[in-house]
C-alpha positions as CSV (number, residue, x, y, z in Angstrom):
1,X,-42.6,54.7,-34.3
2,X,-39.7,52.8,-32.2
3,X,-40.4,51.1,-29.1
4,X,-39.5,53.3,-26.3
5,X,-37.5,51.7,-23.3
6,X,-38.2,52.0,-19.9
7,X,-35.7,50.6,-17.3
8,X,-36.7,50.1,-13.8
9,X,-34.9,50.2,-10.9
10,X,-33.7,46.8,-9.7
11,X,-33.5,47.8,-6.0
12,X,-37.2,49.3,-5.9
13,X,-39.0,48.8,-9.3
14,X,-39.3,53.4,-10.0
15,X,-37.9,54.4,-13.4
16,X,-34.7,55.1,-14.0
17,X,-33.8,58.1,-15.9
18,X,-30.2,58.9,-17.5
19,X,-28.4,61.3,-15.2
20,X,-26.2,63.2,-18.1
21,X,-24.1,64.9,-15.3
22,X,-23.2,61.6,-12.9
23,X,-23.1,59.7,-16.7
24,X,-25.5,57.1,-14.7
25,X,-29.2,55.7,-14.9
26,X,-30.6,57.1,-11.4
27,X,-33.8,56.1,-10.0
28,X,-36.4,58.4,-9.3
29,X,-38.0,57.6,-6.4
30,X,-35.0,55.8,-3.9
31,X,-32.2,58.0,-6.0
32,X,-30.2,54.5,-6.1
33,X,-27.4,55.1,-9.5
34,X,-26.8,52.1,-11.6
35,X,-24.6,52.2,-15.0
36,X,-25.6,51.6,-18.1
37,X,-24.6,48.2,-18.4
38,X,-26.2,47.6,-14.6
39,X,-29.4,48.6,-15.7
40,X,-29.2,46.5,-18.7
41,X,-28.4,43.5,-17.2
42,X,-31.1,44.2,-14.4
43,X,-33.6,44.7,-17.7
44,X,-32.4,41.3,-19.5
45,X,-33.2,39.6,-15.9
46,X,-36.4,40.7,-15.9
47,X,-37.0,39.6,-19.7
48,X,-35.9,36.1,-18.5
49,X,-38.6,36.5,-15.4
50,X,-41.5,37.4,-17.5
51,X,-41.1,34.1,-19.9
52,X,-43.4,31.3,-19.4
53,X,-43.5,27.6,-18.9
54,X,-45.4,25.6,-21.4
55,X,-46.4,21.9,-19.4
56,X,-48.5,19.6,-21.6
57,X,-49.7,16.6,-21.6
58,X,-50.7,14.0,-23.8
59,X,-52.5,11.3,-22.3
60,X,-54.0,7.3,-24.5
61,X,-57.2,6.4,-25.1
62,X,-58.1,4.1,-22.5
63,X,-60.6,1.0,-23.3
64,X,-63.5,-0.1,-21.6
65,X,-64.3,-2.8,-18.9
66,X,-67.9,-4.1,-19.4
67,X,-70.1,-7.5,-19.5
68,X,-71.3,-8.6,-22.1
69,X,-74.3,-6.1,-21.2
70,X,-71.8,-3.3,-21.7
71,X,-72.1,-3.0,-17.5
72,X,-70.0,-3.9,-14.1
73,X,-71.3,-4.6,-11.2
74,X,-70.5,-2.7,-7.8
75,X,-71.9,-0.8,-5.0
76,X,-72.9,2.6,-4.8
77,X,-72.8,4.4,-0.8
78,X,-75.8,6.2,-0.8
79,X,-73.9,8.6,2.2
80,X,-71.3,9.9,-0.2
81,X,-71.7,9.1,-3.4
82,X,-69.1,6.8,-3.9
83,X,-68.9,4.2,-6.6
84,X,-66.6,1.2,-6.0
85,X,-66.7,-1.5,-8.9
86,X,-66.4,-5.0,-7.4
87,X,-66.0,-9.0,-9.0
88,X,-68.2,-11.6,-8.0
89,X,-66.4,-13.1,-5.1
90,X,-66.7,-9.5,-3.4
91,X,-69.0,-9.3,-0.6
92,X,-68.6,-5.5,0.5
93,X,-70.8,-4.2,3.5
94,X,-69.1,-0.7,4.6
95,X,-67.7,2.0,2.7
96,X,-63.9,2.7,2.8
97,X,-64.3,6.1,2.3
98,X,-66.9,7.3,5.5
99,X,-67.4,4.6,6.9
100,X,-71.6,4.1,5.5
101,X,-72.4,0.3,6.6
102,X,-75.1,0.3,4.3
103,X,-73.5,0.1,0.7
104,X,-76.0,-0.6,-1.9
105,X,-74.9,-3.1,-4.5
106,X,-75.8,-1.9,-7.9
107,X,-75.2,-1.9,-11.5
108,X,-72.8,0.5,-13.5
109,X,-71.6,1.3,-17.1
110,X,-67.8,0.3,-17.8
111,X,-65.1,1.2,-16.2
112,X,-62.2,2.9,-17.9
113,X,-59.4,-0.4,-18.0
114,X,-55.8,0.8,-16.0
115,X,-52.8,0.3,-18.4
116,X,-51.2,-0.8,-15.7
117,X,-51.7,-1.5,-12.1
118,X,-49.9,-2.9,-9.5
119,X,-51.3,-5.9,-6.9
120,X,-51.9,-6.1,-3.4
121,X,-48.6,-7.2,-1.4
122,X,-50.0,-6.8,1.6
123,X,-52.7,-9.1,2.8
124,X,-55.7,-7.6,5.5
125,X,-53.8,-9.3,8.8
126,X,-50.5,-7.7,7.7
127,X,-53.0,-4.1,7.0
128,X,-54.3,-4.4,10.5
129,X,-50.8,-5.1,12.0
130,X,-49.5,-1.8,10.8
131,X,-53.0,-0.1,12.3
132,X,-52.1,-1.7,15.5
133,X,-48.3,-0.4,15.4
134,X,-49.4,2.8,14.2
135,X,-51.1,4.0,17.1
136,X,-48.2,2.9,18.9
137,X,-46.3,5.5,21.4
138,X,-49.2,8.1,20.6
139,X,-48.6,9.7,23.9
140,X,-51.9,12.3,23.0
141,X,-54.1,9.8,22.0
142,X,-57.3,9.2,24.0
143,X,-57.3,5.8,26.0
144,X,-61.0,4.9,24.9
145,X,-60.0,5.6,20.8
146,X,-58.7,1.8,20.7
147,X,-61.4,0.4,22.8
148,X,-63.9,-1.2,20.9
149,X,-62.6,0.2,18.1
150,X,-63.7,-1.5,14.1
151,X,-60.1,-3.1,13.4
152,X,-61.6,-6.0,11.4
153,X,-63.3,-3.7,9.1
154,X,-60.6,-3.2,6.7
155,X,-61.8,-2.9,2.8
156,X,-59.0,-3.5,-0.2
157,X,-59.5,-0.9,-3.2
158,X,-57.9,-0.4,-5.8
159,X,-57.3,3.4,-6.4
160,X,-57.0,5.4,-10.0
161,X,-54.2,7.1,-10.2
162,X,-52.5,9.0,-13.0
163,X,-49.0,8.5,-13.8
164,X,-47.0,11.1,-15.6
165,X,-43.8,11.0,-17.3
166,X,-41.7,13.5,-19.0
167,X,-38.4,15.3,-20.2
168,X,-38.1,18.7,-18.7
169,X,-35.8,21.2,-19.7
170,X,-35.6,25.0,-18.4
171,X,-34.1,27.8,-16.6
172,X,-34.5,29.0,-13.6
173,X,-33.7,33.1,-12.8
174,X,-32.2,33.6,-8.8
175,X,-31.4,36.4,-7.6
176,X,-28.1,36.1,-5.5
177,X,-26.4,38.4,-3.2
178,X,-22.7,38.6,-1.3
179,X,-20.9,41.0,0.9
180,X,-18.4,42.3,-1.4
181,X,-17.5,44.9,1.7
182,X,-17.6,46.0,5.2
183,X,-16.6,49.2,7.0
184,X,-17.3,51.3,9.7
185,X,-17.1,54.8,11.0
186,X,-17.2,56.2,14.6
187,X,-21.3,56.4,14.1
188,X,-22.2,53.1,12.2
189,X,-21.6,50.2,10.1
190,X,-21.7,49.9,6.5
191,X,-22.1,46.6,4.5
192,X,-21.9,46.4,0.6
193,X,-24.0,44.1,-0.8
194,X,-23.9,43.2,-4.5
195,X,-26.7,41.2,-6.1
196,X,-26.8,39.1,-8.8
197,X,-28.5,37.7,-11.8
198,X,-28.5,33.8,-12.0
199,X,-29.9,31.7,-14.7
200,X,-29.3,28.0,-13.9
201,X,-30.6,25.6,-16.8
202,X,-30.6,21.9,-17.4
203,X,-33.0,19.0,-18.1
204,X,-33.6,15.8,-16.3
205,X,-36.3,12.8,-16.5
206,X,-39.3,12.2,-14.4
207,X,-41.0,8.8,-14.5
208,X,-44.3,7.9,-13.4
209,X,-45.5,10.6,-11.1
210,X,-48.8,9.2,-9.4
211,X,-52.0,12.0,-8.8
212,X,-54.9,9.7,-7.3
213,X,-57.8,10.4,-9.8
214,X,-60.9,10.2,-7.5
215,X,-62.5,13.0,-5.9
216,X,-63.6,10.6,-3.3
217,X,-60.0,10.0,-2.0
218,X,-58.1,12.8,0.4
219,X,-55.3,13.9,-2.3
220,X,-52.8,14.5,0.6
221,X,-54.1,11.2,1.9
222,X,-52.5,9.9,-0.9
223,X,-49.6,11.3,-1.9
224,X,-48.8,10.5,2.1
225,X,-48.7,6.9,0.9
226,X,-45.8,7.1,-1.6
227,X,-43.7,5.9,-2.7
228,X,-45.2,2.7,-4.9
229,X,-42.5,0.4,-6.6
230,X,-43.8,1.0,-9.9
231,X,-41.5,-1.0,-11.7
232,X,-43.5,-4.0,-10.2
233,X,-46.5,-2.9,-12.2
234,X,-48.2,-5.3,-14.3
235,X,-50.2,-5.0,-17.2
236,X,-54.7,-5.5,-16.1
237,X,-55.9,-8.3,-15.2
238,X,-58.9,-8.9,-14.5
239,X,-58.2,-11.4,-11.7
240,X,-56.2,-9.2,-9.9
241,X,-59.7,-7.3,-8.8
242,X,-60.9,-10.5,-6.9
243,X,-61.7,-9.7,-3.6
244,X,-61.0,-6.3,-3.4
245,X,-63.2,-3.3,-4.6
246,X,-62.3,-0.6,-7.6
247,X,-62.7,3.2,-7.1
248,X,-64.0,4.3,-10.6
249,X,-61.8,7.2,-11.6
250,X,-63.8,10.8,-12.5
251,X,-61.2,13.1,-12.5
252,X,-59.4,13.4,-15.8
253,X,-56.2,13.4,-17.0
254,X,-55.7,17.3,-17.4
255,X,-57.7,18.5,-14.0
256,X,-55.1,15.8,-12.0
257,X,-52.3,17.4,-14.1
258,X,-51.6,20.9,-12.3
259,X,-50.7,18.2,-9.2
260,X,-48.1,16.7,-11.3
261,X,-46.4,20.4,-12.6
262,X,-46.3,21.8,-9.2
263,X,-44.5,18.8,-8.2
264,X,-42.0,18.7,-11.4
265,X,-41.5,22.9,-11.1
266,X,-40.5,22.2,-7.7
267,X,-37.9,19.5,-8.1
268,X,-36.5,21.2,-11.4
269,X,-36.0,24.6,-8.9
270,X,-34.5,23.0,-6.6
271,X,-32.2,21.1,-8.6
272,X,-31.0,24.3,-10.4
273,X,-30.6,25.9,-7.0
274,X,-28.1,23.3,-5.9
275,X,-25.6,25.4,-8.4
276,X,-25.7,28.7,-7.0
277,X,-23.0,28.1,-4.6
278,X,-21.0,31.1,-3.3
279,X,-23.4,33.7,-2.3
280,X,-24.9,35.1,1.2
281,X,-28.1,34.3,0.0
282,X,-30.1,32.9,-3.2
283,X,-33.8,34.2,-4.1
284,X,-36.0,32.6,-6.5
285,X,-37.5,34.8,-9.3
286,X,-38.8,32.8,-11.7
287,X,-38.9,29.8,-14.0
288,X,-39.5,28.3,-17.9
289,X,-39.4,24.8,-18.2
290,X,-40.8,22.9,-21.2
291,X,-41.6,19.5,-21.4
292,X,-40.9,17.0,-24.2
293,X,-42.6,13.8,-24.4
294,X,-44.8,14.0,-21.8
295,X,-47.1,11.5,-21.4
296,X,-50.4,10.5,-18.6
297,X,-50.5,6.6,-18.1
298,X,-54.0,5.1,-16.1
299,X,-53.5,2.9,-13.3
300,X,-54.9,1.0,-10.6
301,X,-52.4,1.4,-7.1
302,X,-53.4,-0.6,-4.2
303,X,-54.8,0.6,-0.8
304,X,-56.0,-0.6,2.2
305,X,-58.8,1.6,3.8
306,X,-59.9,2.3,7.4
307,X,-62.5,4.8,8.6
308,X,-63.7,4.9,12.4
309,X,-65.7,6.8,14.3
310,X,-64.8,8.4,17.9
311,X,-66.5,10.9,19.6
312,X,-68.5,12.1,16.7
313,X,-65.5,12.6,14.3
314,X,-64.8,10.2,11.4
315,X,-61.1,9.4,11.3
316,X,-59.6,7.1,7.8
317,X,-56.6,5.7,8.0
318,X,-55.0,4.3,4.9
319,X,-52.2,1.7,4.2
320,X,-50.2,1.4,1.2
321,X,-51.3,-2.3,-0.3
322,X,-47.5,-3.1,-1.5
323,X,-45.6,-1.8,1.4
324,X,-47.4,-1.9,4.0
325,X,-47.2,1.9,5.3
326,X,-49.4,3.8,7.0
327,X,-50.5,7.2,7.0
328,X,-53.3,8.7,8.9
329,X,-54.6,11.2,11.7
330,X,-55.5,10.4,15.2
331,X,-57.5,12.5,17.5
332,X,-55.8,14.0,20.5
333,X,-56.8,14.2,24.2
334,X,-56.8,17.8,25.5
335,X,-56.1,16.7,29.1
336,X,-53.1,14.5,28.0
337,X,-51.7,17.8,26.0
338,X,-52.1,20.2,28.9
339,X,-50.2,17.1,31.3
340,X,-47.5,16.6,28.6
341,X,-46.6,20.7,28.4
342,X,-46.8,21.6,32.2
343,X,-44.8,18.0,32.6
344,X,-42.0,19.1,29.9
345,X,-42.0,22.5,31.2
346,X,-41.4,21.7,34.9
347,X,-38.4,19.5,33.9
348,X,-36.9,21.7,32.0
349,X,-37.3,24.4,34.9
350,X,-35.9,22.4,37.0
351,X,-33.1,21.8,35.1
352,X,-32.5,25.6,34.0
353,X,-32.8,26.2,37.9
354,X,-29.9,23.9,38.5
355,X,-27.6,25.2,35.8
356,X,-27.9,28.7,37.3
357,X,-26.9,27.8,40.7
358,X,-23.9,26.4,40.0
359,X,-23.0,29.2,37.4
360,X,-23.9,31.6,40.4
361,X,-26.2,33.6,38.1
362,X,-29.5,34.0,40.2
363,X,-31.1,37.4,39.6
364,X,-34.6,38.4,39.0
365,X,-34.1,38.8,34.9
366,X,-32.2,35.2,35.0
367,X,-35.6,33.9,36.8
368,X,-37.6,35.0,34.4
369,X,-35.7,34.3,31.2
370,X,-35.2,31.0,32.7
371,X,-39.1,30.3,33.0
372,X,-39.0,32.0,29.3
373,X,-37.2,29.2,28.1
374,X,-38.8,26.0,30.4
375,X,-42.2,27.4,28.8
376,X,-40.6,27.8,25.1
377,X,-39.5,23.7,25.6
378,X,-42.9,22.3,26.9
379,X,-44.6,24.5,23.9
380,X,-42.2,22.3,20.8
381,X,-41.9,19.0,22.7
382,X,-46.2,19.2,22.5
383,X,-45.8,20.5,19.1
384,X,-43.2,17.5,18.4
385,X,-46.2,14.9,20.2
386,X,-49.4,16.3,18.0
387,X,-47.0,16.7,14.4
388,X,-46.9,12.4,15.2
389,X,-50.9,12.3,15.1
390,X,-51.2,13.1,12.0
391,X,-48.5,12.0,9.2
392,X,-50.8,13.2,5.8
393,X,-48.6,15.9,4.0
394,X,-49.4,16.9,0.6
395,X,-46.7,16.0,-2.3
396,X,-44.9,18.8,-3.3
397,X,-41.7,17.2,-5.0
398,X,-41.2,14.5,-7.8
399,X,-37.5,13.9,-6.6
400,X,-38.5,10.7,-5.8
401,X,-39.4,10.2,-9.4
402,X,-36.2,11.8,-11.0
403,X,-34.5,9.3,-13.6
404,X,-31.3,8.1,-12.0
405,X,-28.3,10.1,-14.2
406,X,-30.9,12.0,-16.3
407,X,-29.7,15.2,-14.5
408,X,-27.9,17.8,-16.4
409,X,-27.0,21.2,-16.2
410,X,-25.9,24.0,-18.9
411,X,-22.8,26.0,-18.1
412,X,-24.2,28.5,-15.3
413,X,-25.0,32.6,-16.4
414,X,-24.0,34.8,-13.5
415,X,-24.4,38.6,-14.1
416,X,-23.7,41.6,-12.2
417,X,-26.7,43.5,-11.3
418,X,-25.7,46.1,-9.1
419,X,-24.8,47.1,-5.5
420,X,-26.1,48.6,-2.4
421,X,-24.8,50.0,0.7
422,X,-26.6,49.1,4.1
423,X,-25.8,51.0,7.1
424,X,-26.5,50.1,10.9
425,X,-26.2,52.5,13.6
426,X,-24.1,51.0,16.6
427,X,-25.0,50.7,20.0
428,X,-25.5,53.6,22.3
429,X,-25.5,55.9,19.2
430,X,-27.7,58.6,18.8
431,X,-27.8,59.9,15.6
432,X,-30.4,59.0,13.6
């Protein structure tokens, strides 16, 4: 038996049915009327929605770091669990990731070896400098946070990371819409609104897109640190782990990789969107991207760590070993927050008071509006002062990553869907 087609409305997803005596496809439920080569276009958009991405990795066999005991020695933090692999001329006492004093030193099996990693650039006075300038012009910061507070215990680590590389190719379905016409009568306004079906493909290059691979480390924490110079990566050395402490990695290759897809599904989106110029507006619908030579590299990515305790809260702070930035969040003093908004908003009343005297527009509803507004200012300038305590964001893009001239696009699909008709009653009109 043949496969029976059912179209569905574009506007509101019903059936459509042919209408022999309008010679249209007319939807059941919102009676919207599409031709036949409408509703197959809206049907072929939909086919394009439905396909799927296929993202895989392939990640090398990675070789072991051991003693001649098939061991390396470390220390375990019997607070959280944490296992940091550490050379003979480290003498660790706290751990970097909560702050335990009383690290245990211990021995472990091997430790997967990083293909590549990149050094320390940034030595502890220089990591300690940028915790000092940091905190800097923190106008909601508590006065006693800095008092006493453990600046000299800093601890170097060397963090797992993954690195992923690939060639992506795809489309991307939008939806697009223009004003094709506007009208009115003596009742209301009309607007018609066509949409659109846009399929945008191309490929481009992605190099080295770091995940952190511990569950120990904050992943937002971490992508907040980027961007590494990775082209200053070297290949391991042993030496390089003098003095400083190693996270051992334990999360794998394909549990870090969803991290690294969101991030590549995002960039190639927006990179196709950057071609659908011309239209009122531009709604994503879906995407299929494939990658080709995809590829997971292990490495070791400096960090400088930091975690302090104030008030019965534990606060890390960590600082990018090569370039010296800083990410981190501070605590925030609720008396300085209700100062800084009643300060803000009293300026800005003042001010809005002496606009409307000399516009000559003092009334009751001015009054009000006016305190409206003074009260909107002093709520985003303290919205502006506590988004600066806290600079972690997770990573959601890999343009940073994006091989320079790998970019290229297909010549762009843009189909004609159908059109709708909006209409707005105008002021002081009755009729519903």
């Amino acid at each position: 038996m043949a496969n029976v087609l059912n179209f569905k409305c574009p506007s509101c997803g019903a059936k459509l049915t042919f209408n022999g005596e309008a010679g249209e496809m007319v939807c059941e439920y919102c009676d919207a009327h599409f031709t036949m080569e409408q509703a197959k276009a809206a049907e072929e958009a939909e086919a394009i929605d439905a396909a799927s991405s296929d993202m895989t990795w392939t990640t090398s066999q990675q070789a072991m770091i051991t003693d001649e005991d098939g061991h390396v020695s470390g220390y375990l933090c019997p607070s959280c669990g944490a296992e940091m692999v550490a050379g003979d001329n480290t003498a660790a006492t706290e751990c970097p990731y909560c702050g335990n004093q009383a690290i245990i030193p211990q021995s472990f099996e091997g430790i997967y070896q990083p293909e590549v990693m990149v050094p320390f650039a940034i030595d502890k006075e220089k990591a300690k400098a940028s915790l000092q300038e940091f905190v800097k012009g923190k106008k909601l910061l508590p006065d006693s946070f800095t008092e006493g507070n453990r600046i000299e215990k800093i601890t170097g680590l060397y963090v797992p990371f993954w690195l992923y590389s690939c060639h992506a190719r795809g489309t991307v379905a939008f939806e697009g819409e223009k004003t094709s016409r506007r009208w009115e009568d003596s009742n209301f306004k009309y607007e018609k609104k066509d949409h659109y079906a846009l399929n945008r493909s191309g490929e481009m290059d992605f190099n080295r897109i770091p995940a952190d691979a511990s569950t120990q480390m904050d992943d937002a924490t971490m992508d907040s640190l980027e961007p590494y110079d990775l082209s200053a990566a070297v290949e391991f050395d042993a030496a390089y782990f003098s003095g400083y402490l190693a996270d051992r990695y334990d999360v794998e290759s394909k549990d870090a990789q969803s991290r690294a897809d969101e991030r590549v599904k995002n960039t190639f989106i927006e990179k196709m969107k950057e071609k659908t110029s011309g239209y009122n507006s531009v709604t994503h619908k879906s995407e299929s991207i494939r990658l080709e030579n995809a590829k997971a590299e292990y490495a070791m990515l400096p960090v400088w760590m930091m975690t302090t305790k104030y008030e019965g809260e534990s606060y890390t702070f960590g600082i990018n070993g090569q370039s010296g930035k800083m990410v981190g969040s501070l605590p925030i003093d609720k008396g300085k927050c209700t100062k800084y908004f009643i300060l803000s908003s009293l300026i800005s009343f003042v001010i809005i008071q002496i606009i409307i005297a000399l516009l000559g527009l003092a009334t009751a509803l001015v009054e009000v509006i006016g305190i409206g507004i003074a009260l909107l200012i002093g709520f985003f300038y303290l919205s502006s002062l506590k988004g600066a305590m806290n600079t972690i964001k997770t990573g959601t893009s890999a343009a940073s990553y994006l091989v320079d001239r790998s970019l290229q696009y297909d010549p762009p699909e843009d189909r004609f869907m159908y059109s709708r008709t909006e209409k707005t009653a105008k002021a002081n009109n009755n009729n519903k």
